[in-house]
N, C-alpha and C positions, 0 to 999 in steps of 0.2 A: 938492682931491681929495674924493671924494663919503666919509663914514664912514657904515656901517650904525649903523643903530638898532639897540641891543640890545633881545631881546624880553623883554613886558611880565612880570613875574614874577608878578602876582594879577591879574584883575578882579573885581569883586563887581556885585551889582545884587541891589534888592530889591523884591518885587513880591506885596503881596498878603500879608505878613507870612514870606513864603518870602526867605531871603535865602540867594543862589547863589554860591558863594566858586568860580570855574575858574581852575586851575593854568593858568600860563604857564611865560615861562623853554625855550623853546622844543621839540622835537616830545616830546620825553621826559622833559620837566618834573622835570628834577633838584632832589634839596631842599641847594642849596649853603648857605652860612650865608645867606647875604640872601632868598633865597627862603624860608627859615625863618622869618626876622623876619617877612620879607611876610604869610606864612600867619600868623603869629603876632599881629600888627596888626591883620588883616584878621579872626580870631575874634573879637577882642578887642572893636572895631570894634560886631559882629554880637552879644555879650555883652550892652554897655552898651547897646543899643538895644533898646526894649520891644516896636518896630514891629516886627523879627526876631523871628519865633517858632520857623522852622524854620531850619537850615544844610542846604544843599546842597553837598556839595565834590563837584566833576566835573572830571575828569584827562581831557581830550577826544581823541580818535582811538587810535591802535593800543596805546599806549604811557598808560596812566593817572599813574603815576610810576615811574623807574628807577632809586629810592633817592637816596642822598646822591652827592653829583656828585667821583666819585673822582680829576677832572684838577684842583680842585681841593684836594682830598687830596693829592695827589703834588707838588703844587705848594710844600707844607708840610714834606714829609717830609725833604727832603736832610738839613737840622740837627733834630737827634734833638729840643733843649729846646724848639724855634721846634713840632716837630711836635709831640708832645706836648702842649703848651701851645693850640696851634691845636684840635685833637681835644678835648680837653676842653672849649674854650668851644664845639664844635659839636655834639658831644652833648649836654651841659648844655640845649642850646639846643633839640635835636630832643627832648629827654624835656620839655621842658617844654612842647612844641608837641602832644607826643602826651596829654602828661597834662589838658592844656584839652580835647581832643576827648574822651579817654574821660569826665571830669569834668565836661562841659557841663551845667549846667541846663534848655539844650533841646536837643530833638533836633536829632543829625546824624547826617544819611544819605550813602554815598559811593556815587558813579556811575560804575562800570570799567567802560570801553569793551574796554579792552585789556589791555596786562600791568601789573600790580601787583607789583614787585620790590621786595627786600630792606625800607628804609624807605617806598616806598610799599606795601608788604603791610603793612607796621607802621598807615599809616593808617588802610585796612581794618580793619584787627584792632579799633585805637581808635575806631574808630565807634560808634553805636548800629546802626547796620545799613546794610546794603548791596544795590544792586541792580548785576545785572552782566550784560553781552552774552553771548549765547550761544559768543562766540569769546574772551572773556574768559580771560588763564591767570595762578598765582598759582607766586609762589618768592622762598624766601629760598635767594642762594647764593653763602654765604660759604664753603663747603666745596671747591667751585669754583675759587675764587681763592686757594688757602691759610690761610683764613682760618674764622670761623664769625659765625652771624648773631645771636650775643649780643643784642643789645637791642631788634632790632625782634622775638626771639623772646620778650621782656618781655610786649607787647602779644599774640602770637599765642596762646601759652598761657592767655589770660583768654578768648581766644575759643573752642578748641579742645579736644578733649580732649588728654593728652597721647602717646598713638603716633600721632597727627595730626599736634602738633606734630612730633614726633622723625621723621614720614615727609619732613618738609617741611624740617627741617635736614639732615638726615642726608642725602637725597640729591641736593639742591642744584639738583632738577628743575623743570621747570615742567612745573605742578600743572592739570587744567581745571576746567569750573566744576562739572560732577558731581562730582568729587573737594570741591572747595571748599564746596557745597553740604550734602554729607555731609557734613563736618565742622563744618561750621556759622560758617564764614566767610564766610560772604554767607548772604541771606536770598531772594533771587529770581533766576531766572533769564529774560530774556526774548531773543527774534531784537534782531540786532543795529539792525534801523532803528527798533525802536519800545522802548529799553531805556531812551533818553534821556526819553519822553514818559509813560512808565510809571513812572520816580521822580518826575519832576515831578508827576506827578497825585496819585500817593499823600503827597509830601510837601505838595501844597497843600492836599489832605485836611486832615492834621494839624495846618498852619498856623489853618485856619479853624476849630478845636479850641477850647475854654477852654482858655488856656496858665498858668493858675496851679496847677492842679492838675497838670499834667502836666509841669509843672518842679519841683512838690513832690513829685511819683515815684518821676521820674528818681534828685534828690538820693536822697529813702530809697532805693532801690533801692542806688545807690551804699554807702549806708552802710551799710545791713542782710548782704550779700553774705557779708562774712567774719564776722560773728555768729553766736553761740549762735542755735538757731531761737525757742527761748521770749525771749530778748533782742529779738530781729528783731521777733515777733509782738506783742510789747511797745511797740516805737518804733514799727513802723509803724501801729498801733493809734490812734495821736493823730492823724497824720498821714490817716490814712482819714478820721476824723469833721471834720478840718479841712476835707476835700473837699465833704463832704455840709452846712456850714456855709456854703463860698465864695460869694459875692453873685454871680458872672458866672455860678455852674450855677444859682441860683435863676431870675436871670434868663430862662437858656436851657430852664429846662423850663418856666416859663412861657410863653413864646414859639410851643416846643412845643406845648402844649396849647392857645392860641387858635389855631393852624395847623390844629389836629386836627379842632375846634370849626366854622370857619370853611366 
């Protein structure tokens, strides 16, 4: 008897210091626990590699991600301890999936083709930024199902102001990308056949970037946020003149100038 192959839950590929993390796990790229680990691997993976300078995570066709995968949920729930117990190592698991994306040292950009629900808005949210198809729509909706969207609204609210966020729990809709734009959950909006080639180009951009200064940033950036500002302009003060030290921009503006020269 023929068994299907279950579908692949990551691919990655890297190219050019751009490394491209696309969801699998089939058309609506649920985040079950294993597809968690996967993602969770596969940053990890892209972390430890100095070759990677940019991530790419790209959720491909209508459906970008459609949160955490609730027939596995259900599958947990009948004995209360077993659910419980399940739920907790799965959360545990998605907050420490989203806390490496917001917490990267280098950029990650995300690529929604299509709908970004519940924990897949939660991705988005954890990104550095996002590029999205003009038919792109975004919702958390926990309100929907009895329930509310607690912890991908963690991630949302660091993106968002807050009656953005409270529009987007509260009414459990899906959002378009003028709305998500304005709010400032995504960062671009492009037509649907050229959304894919238009993060790719910008994040190869970046990739071809000196990446030490631009991982020492990010970090400050991360760290300075909830600071005092005289604090902030303090630490990140060492951190600037570390920049205008760094041997790869000496390099590069020399380079520069025999190009100019030439």
């Amino acid at each position: 008897m023929n068994q299907m192959t279950p579908p692949e839950l990551v691919t990655t590929a890297l190219d050019a210091g751009l490394f491209t993390l696309t969801l699998g796990n089939g058309k609506a790229h649920p985040l079950s626990l294993a597809m968690i680990k996967a993602l969770q691997a596969a940053l990890d993976t892209a972390l430890a590699d100095d070759a990677a300078r940019v991530i790419l995570l790209h959720g491909p066709g209508s459906i970008f991600c459609a949160g955490h995968d609730l027939k596995e949920i259900a599958r947990h729930r009948d004995d209360a301890d077993e659910g419980v117990a399940f739920l907790g190592v799965l959360f545990d698991a998605c907050a420490g999936l989203m806390l490496t994306l917001a917490q990267s040292p280098k950029p990650v950009i995300t690529l929604v083709e299509g709908i970004a629900t519940a924990a897949g808005c939660q991705m988005v949210a954890s990104s550095h930024m996002a590029f999205a198809a003009e038919g792109a729509q975004f919702q958390l909706p926990g309100v929907n199902n009895g329930g509310f969207c607690t912890t991908p609204a963690v991630a949302v609210s660091r993106a968002v102001a807050r009656k953005h966020l409270m529009e987007l729990v509260f009414s459990g809709e899906m959002l378009d990308t003028d709305w998500a734009l304005r709010a400032g959950l995504i960062n671009r909006v492009l037509p649907a056949e050229a959304v894919e080639q238009g993060a790719r180009t910008f994040a190869a951009g970046l990739a071809a970037r000196n990446p030490g200064p631009i991982q020492a940033g990010i970090a400050t950036i991360n760290r300075h946020q909830p600071m005092e500002l005289d604090t902030a302009y303090g630490m990140a003060r060492d951190v600037m003149i570390s920049h205008f030290m760094d041997p790869g921009r000496r390099e590069r503006e020399k380079a520069s100038k025999f190009s100019a020269k030439a």
